[in-house]
Each structure stands twice: as C-alpha cells, then as structure tokens.
C-alpha positions in Angstrom: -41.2 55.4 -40.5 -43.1 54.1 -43.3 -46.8 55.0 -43.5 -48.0 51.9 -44.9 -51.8 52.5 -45.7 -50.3 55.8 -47.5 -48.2 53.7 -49.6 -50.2 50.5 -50.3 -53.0 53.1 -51.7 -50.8 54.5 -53.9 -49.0 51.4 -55.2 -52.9 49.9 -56.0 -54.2 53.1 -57.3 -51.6 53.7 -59.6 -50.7 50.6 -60.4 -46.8 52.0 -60.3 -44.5 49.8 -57.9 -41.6 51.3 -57.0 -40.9 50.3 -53.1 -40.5 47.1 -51.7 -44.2 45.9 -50.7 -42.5 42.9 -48.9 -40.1 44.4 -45.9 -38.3 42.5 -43.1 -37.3 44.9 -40.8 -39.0 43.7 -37.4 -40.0 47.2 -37.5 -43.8 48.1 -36.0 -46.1 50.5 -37.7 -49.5 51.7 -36.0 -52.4 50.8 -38.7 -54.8 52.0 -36.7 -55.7 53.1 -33.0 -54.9 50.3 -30.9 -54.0 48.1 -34.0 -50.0 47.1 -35.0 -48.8 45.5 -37.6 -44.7 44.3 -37.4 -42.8 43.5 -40.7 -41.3 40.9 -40.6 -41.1 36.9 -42.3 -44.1 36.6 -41.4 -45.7 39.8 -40.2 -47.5 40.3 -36.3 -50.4 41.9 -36.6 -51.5 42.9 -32.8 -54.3 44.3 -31.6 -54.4 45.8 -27.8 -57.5 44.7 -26.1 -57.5 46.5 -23.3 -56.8 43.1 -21.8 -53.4 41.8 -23.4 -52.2 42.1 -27.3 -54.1 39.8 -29.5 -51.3 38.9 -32.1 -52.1 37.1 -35.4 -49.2 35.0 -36.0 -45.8 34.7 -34.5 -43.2 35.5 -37.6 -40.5 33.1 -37.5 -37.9 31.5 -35.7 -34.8 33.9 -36.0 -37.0 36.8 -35.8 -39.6 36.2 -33.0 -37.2 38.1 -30.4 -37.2 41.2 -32.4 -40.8 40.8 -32.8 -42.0 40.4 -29.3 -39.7 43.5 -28.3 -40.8 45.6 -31.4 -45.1 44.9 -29.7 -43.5 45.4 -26.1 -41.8 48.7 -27.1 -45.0 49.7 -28.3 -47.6 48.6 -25.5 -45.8 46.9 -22.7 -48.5 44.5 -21.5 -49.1 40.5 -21.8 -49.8 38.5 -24.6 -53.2 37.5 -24.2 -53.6 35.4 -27.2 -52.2 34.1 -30.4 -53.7 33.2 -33.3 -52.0 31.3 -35.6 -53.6 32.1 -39.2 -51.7 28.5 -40.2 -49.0 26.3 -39.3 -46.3 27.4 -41.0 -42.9 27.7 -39.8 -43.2 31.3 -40.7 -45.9 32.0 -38.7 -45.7 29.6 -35.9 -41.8 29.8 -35.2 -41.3 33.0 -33.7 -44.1 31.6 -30.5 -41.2 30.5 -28.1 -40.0 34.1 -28.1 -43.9 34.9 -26.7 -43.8 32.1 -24.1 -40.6 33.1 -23.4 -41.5 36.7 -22.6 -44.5 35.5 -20.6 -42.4 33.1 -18.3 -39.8 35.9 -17.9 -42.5 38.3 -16.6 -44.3 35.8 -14.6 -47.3 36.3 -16.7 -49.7 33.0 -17.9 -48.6 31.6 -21.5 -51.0 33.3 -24.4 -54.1 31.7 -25.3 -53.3 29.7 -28.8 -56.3 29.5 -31.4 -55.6 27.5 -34.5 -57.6 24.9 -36.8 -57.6 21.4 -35.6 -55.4 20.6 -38.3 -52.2 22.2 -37.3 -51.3 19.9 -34.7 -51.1 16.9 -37.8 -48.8 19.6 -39.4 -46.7 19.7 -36.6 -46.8 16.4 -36.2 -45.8 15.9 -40.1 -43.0 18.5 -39.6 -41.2 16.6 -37.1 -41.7 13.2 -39.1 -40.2 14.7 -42.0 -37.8 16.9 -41.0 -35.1 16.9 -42.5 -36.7 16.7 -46.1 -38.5 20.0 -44.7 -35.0 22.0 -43.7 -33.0 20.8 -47.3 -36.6 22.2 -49.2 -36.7 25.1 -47.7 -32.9 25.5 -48.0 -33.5 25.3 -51.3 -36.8 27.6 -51.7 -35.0 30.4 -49.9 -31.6 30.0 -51.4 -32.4 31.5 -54.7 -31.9 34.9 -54.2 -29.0 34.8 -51.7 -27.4 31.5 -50.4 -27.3 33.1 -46.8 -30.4 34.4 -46.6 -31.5 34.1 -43.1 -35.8 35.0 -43.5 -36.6 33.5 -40.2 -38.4 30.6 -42.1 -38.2 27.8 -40.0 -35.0 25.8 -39.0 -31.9 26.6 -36.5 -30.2 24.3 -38.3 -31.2 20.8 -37.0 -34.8 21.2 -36.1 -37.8 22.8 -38.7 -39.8 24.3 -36.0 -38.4 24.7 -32.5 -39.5 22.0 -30.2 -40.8 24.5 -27.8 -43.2 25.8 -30.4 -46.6 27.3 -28.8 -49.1 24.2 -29.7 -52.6 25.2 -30.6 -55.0 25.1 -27.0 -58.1 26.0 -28.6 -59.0 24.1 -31.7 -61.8 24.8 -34.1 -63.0 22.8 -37.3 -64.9 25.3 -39.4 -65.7 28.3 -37.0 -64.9 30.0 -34.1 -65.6 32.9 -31.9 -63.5 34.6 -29.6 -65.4 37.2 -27.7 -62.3 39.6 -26.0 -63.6 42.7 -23.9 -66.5 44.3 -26.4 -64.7 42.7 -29.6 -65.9 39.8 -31.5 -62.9 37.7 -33.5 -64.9 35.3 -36.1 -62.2 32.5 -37.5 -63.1 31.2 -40.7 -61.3 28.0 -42.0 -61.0 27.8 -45.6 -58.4 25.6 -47.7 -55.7 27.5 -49.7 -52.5 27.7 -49.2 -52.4 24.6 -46.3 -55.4 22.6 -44.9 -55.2 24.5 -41.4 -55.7 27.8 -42.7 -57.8 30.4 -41.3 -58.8 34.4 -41.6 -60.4 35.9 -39.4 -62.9 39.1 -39.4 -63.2 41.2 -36.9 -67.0 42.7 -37.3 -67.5 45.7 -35.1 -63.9 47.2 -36.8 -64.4 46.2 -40.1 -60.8 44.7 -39.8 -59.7 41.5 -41.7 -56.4 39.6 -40.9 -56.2 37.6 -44.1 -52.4 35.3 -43.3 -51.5 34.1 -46.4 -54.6 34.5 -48.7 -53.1 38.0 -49.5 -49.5 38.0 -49.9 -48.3 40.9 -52.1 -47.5 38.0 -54.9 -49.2 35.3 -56.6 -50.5 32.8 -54.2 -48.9 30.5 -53.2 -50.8 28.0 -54.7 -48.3 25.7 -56.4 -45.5 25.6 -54.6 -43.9 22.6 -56.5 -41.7 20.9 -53.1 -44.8 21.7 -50.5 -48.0 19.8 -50.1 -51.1 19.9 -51.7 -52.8 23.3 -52.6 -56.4 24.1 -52.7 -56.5 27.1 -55.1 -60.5 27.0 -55.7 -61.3 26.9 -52.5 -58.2 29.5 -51.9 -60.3 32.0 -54.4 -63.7 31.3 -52.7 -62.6 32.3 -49.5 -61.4 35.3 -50.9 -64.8 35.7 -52.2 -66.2 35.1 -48.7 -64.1 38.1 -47.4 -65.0 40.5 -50.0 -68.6 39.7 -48.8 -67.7 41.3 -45.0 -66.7 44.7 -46.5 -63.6 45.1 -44.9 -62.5 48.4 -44.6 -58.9 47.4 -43.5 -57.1 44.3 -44.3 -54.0 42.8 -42.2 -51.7 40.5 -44.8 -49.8 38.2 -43.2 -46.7 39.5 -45.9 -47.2 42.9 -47.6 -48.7 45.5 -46.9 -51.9 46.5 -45.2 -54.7 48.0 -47.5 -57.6 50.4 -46.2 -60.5 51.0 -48.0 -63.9 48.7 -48.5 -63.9 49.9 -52.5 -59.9 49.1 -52.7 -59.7 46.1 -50.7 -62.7 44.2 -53.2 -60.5 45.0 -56.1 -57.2 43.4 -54.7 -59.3 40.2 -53.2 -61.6 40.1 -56.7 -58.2 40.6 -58.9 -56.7 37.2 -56.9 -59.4 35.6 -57.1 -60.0 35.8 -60.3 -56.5 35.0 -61.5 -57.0 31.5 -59.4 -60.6 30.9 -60.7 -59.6 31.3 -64.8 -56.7 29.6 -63.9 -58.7 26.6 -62.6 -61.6 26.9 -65.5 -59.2 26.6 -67.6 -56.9 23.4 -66.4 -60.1 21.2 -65.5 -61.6 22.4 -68.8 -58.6 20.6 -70.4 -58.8 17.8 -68.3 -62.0 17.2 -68.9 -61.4 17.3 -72.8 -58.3 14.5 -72.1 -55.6 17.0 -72.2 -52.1 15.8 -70.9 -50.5 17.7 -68.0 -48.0 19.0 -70.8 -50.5 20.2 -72.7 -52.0 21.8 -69.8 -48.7 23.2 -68.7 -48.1 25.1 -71.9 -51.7 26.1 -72.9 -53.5 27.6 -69.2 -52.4 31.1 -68.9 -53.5 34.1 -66.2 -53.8 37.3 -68.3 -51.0 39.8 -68.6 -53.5 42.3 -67.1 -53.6 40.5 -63.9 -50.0 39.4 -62.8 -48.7 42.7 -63.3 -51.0 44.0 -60.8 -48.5 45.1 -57.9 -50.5 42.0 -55.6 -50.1 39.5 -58.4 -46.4 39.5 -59.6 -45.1 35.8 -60.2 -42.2 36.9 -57.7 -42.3 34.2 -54.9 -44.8 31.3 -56.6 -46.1 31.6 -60.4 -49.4 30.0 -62.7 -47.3 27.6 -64.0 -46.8 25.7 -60.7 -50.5 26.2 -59.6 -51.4 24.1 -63.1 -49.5 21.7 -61.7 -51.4 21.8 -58.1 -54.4 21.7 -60.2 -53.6 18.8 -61.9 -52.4 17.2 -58.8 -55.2 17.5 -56.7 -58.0 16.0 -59.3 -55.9 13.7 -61.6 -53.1 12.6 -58.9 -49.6 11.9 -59.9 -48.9 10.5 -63.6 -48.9 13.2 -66.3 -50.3 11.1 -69.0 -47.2 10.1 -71.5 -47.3 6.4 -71.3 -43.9 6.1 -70.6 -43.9 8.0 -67.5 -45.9 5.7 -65.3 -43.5 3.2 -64.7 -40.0 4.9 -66.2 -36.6 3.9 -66.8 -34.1 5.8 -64.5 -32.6 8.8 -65.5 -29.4 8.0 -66.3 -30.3 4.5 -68.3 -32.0 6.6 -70.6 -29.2 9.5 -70.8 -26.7 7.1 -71.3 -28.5 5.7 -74.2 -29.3 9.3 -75.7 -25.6 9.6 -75.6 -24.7 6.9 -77.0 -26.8 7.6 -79.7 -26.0 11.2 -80.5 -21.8 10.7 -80.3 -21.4 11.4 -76.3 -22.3 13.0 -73.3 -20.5 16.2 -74.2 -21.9 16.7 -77.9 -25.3 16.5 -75.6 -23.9 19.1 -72.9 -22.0 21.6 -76.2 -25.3 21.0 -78.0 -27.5 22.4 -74.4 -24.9 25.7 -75.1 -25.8 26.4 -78.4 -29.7 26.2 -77.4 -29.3 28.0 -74.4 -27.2 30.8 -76.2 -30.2 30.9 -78.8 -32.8 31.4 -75.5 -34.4 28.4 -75.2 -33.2 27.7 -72.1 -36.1 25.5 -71.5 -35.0 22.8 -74.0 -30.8 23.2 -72.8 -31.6 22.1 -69.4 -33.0 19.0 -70.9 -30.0 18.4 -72.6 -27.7 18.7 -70.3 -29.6 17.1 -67.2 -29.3 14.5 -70.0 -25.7 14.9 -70.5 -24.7 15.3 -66.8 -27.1 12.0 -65.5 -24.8 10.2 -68.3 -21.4 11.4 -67.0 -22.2 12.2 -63.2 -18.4 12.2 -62.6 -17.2 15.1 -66.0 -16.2 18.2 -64.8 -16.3 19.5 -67.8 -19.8 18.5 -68.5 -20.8 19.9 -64.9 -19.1 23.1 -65.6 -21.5 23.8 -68.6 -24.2 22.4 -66.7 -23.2 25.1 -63.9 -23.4 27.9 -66.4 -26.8 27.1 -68.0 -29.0 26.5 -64.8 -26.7 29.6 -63.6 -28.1 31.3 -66.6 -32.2 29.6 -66.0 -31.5 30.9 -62.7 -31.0 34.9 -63.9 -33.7 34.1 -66.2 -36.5 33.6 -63.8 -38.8 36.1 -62.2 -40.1 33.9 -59.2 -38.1 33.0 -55.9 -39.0 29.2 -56.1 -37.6 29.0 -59.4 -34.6 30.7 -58.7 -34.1 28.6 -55.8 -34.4 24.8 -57.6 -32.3 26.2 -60.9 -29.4 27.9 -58.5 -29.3 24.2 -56.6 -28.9 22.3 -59.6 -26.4 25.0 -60.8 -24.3 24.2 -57.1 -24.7 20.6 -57.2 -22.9 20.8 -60.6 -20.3 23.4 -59.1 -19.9 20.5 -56.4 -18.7 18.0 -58.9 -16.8 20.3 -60.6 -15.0 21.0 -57.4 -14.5 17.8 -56.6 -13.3 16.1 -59.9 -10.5 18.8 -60.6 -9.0 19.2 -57.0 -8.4 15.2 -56.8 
C-alpha cells in the first residue's frame, strides 16, 4: 500500500511529479491513528470517534459500495455522521451505499451536515437533469469515452433519488461536538455556493473538499455554474490561519506538515488572487473579455507546482468566471449582444471566400502550421455552412481530433473530442446512406 503523507512530501518538496497524485482505487490508507482516507472520485475521509465513523463526503455513485466496504473492512462500526463538504455528485452520490449499509445492519441512518444551500442544488440537479448527465458526459469523456469516475448519473438520473439529504443545515458556521472532538464547519464560496471545510482544532486536522484538489481549482469550469474564485483564495487564507498540521483533500493527496501545508494553500491562493487582480484591473480600464482572455496570465512558476497543473480546469476558463461574475454575459464586441446565427454568418463567409470547403482546406493548412486556435474557427465556420458534407466533417473530425491531443486539461479535452464525434456522426451518417 501507498504511504501517502511519504509521497505527497516528496512530490511538494521536490517539486518532481512522477506518480499519479489523483488515484481511484477505492483503496483505504490510515493517515493517522483513528483517521482514514479512501481514494476514490471523490475521496472518504473517516475519522473513528469512538462513537461511529465521521466520514467527509460520500465519493460517487458507482463507487460508494466499494467505499463503504473499503471503511467497514477497516473499522466495522456505524456511520455516525456525514458531512458533505458540497453537493456534488461526486461527493454526495456514493450516500445510498451508507444508508444502505445502515438499514442492512439495523443501525439509525448517519447524521448529514451540509450548508443550507445544498438542498437548492439538489433541487437544481433534478430540474435540470438531463442538461447535467450530457455535460458531464462531455467533461469526463475527454480522456476515455467509457470512463466510468463515479461522477454522478446511472444513466437516467444525475444523482440517485435516494440520495442522503442534508438533516442538519448551517449558514455560515457550525459546531459538531462528537465525544471530546470539536468539528468547526466553515462555509466559504469557491468552487459551488454550498461549500464548506471544516477544521478539526484539538487535531490540528483540516478536511479541505474541493479547495485543494491536486490541480488548478476548479474555478472556471466553462459548462458549470458560477465560481467564486476570490472568495475561493480567501478561504484558503482562512485555513492557512488554523495551522493545520494535516490536511484531508477531497481529490489528491493528503499533506502533513504546518510549514508544508501554508505553502501549497499560499501557492493556490495566490495563483487565484493575481489571476483576479489582474482581470478586474482590465475591467476596470474597459478591457474586452477578449482582451482579458489573451492578456491575464498565472505565472509559469506557479502552475507547474505539482498542486497547480492546468490538468482538470485551467486560468483561461477562471478569466472567464471572473468576467462572468462582475460584468455578466456579453463580452463586449458590439456584434455579439444580439448576433446573427451561426450558420447565417458561415454561409455568408463562404460565399464570400469560394465555398465551405476552401473554408474547411484553408482550417488544414492553419492547423498544420499550429495555430489550431484560428482552424477551429474556420472550420466551425465551414461545417455550420454545410452541416450535411462529409467531407467537410471529416476534416473537422481531424482538427478538433488534433485540439483535442493538443490540450493539457480534462475539460478541454472533453468539449474538443465532442465536437470531433459530432463531426464523426455526420460523417457516419452522410456516407453509409
């Protein structure tokens, strides 16, 4: 078995990353006496009280099972309480394997502590639930199109409908007093509205969910909802100020260490603070979001810290958060705020420029000279003007193929690969008739 703390030192003190730091394996490691922490999408953290496991989040849907029998291999006693460090599927969907356990042993259901606002994410999730399983479909299908990272969905509901809801609500604190522990809850804004970390005082131990995630936050996510990333970086601020000497991720590892843990929640916050000076700088000196876009920048010093690789989310889609959240939806070009459609104006670019296909041969010539930036303008161009070519799709197929290979983080890969299969689609269609 891994020794985790062993190898999340060395990966921070020499900055040398050469294991996977994320690991779904449903496998349980002991962090510290009485303290477990399972790998999995997302992990359980589970502390034995004496009185029951205290567990920090669920994981997911396909792998709560193997969660709950990874914590009951390793102390078989009752759940006594979950805390769910936000409401996403990821952390909430593996509950019905924990109520399940409880009914099967005639034990009471586990306390749930959450923020008050998770039950409005629920409720969100259900009104809007198949946009929520095609996005996340599309998130998670960039690095393999069967990849089954017990995110949320069983194929016709996000979150299962026997999901654990929240029976102790909070607003901005909370205090769970469990044998001769203290749990403090702290809400803060970051990734989601509902989130919370919470500090356990008397054993120095922080469970941090998803303000630490072995990545760059996830702070822009550009099909989720809004994103809070200064109040994301205060919060990890407020931590830094407990001197935790262990802290409990909610996806990576665990880090010990009051000295090493400051660095890795200064370094994030810092990379979301300049990133944040620096958009509502340019706002406020009437930049354009596509200014923005191409001019705010986190130093090359800080994303390739091991905890700050653009891997899952990147800078350019929290500028875009940013942007979002104080100057709302239009980007500032004129034309934008009330737009032709799509393929009105491709049609007319093709007209002008000799056809859809010297639009599409064109994108080939610029992708093959690396601006793949530019060719997927092109031919989105040339495809919106001939939705029904196959040949056109076929090239559009290859380049977002190509943008897809090209990029370093998973939500990129997943939106290029899509557009890459929706033009496989066509082709598929247009020469088997």
């Amino acid at each position: 078995m891994t020794d985790l703390l062993a190898l999340s030192t060395r990966i921070i003190d020499e900055s040398i990353l050469n294991e996977p730091t994320n690991r779904v394996t449903n496998e349980l490691s002991e962090i510290a006496p009485d303290l477990a922490m399972v790998e999995s999408f997302s992990h359980c953290v589970a502390w034995d009280s004496g009185d029951g496991l205290v567990c920090f989040d669920t994981s997911g849907v396909n792998t709560g099972s193997a969660v709950v029998s990874a914590l009951q291999s390793w102390r078989p006693t009752r759940f006594h309480s979950l805390v769910y460090t936000h409401g996403h599927a990821d952390h909430v969907g593996g509950s019905p394997a924990f109520g399940a356990h409880a009914q099967d042993h005639r034990q009471p259901l586990p306390h749930v502590v959450g923020h008050e606002n998770i039950a409005n994410r629920f409720a969100r999730y259900r009104q809007t639930n198949d946009w929520n399983l095609a996005i996340n479909h599309r998130q998670f299908g960039g690095i393999s199109q069967d990849a089954k990272l017990g995110v949320g969905g069983t194929g016709t509901t996000f979150i299962p409908h026997d999901t654990l809801e929240v029976t102790q609500t909070f607003s901005a604190q909370h205090t769970l007093q469990i044998a001769n522990d203290t749990i403090e809850l702290n809400h803060a804004r970051g990734e989601t509205d509902d989130h919370l970390w919470a500090w356990m005082p008397e054993r120095k131990w922080l469970a941090s969910g998803d303000f630490v995630i072995w990545n760059f936050p996830n702070a822009g996510n550009p099909q989720k909802v809004q994103r809070y990333p200064i109040e994301w970086a205060a919060a990890l601020r407020d931590m830094i100020t407990r001197q935790p000497e262990l802290l409990l991720p909610a996806h990576g590892l665990p880090v010990e260490g009051k000295e090493r843990i400051a660095l890795v929640l200064g370094n994030i916050a810092t990379a979301l603070e300049s990133l944040s000076t620096q958009v509502l700088s340019l706002m406020n000196a009437g930049a354009t979001l596509n200014t923005i876009i191409h001019t705010a920048k986190v130093s090359d010093d800080l994303v390739s810290k091991p905890y700050l690789r653009p891997f899952y989310d990147e800078p350019e889609f929290v500028v875009h958060n940013l942007w979002r959240q104080f100057g709302g939806w239009w980007d500032g070009a004129a034309s934008r705020l009330k737009p032709s459609p799509d393929d009105v104006v491709a049609r007319e670019l093709a007209d002008l420029s000799g056809g859809a296909l010297v639009l599409a041969t064109r994108a080939q010539t610029v992708a093959a000279g690396g601006d793949l930036r530019l060719a997927c303008h092109l031919v989105d161009f040339a495809g919106w003007a001939a939705p029904d070519d196959a040949t056109i799709h076929a090239i559009r197929a290859d380049i977002y193929k190509q943008r897809r290979d090209s990029e370093l983080s998973l939500m990129s890969k997943g939106i290029f690969m899509s557009a890459s299969r929706e033009s496989r689609a066509v082709v598929k269609q247009f020469t088997t008739q």
